[in-house]
N, C-alpha and C positions, 0 to 999 in steps of 0.2 A: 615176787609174782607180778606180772606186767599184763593185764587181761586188757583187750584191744577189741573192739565192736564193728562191725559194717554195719553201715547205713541200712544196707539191702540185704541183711540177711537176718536167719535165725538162731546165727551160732555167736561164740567168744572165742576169741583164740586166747590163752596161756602159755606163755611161755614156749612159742611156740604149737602148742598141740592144740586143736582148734575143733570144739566142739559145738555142735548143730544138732536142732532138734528137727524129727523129724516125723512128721503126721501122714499118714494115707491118704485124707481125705481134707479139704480146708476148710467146708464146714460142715458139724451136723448138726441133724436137729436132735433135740435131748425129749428123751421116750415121757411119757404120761407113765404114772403112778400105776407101781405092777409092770411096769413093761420095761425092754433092756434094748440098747443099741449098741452096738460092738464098735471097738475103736481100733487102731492100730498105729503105732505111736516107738518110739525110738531114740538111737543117740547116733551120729553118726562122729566117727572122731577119723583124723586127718593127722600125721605127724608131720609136722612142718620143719622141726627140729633135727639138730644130728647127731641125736640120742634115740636107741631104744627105748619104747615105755609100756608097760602093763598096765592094762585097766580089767580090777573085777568087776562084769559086766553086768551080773544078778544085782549088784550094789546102785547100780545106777534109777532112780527111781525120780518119776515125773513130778513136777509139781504145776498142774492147770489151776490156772488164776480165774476169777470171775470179772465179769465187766469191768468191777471197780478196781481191780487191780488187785486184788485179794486171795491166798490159796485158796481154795474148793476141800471141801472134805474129804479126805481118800479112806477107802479101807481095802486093806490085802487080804487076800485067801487062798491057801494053797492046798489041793487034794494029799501032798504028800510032803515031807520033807529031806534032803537032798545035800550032803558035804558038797561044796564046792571040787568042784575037778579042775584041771590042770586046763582045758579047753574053754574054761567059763574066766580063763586068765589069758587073753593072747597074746604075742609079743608084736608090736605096731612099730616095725621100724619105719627109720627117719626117710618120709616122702609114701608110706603108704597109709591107706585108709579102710577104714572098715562100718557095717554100720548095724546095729545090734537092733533088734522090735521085738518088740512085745505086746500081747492080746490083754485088751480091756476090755472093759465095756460104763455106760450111762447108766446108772438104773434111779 
């Protein structure tokens, strides 16, 4: 595995396939006590490679750093739960790109 960095960007390429994070907004402000901000936040992956590749897309989960460089505490909540489908698995051939978001929020 050969992971490869821009200078100017948000993403790593692997092996080819080159993953970027991707935010809605660049910055927000985080809610007071009791209160919620909504976020909208992503992966965007690129096959640079001349290989097909599958990526489970539900598996993909953020990790937001604080100032110091440190994770932030996360917790997940689902109203329901959900088998994986065939469509939550795309197949990303070599030179296309796709980019998966997901709803958050600050609280």
């Amino acid at each position: 595995m050969t992971p490869n960095k821009s200078n100017n960007s948000s993403g790593i390429e692997v092996n080819g396939i080159y993953f970027e994070t991707l935010v809605s907004a660049l910055k927000y402000n985080l809610p007071i006590f009791g209160e919620e901000t909504p976020i909208k936040f992503g992966a965007g992956i690129t096959n640079n490679s001349s290989t097909p590749y599958r990526f489970e897309l539900p598996r993909f989960v953020p990790e937001i750093l604080n100032p110091h460089g440190k994770p932030m505490e996360m917790s997940f909540g689902r109203n329901a739960t959900r088998f994986v489908e065939e469509s939550d698995i795309p197949l990303i051939m070599s030179g296309e790109s796709l980019e998966y978001w997901m709803d958050g929020k600050f609280k």
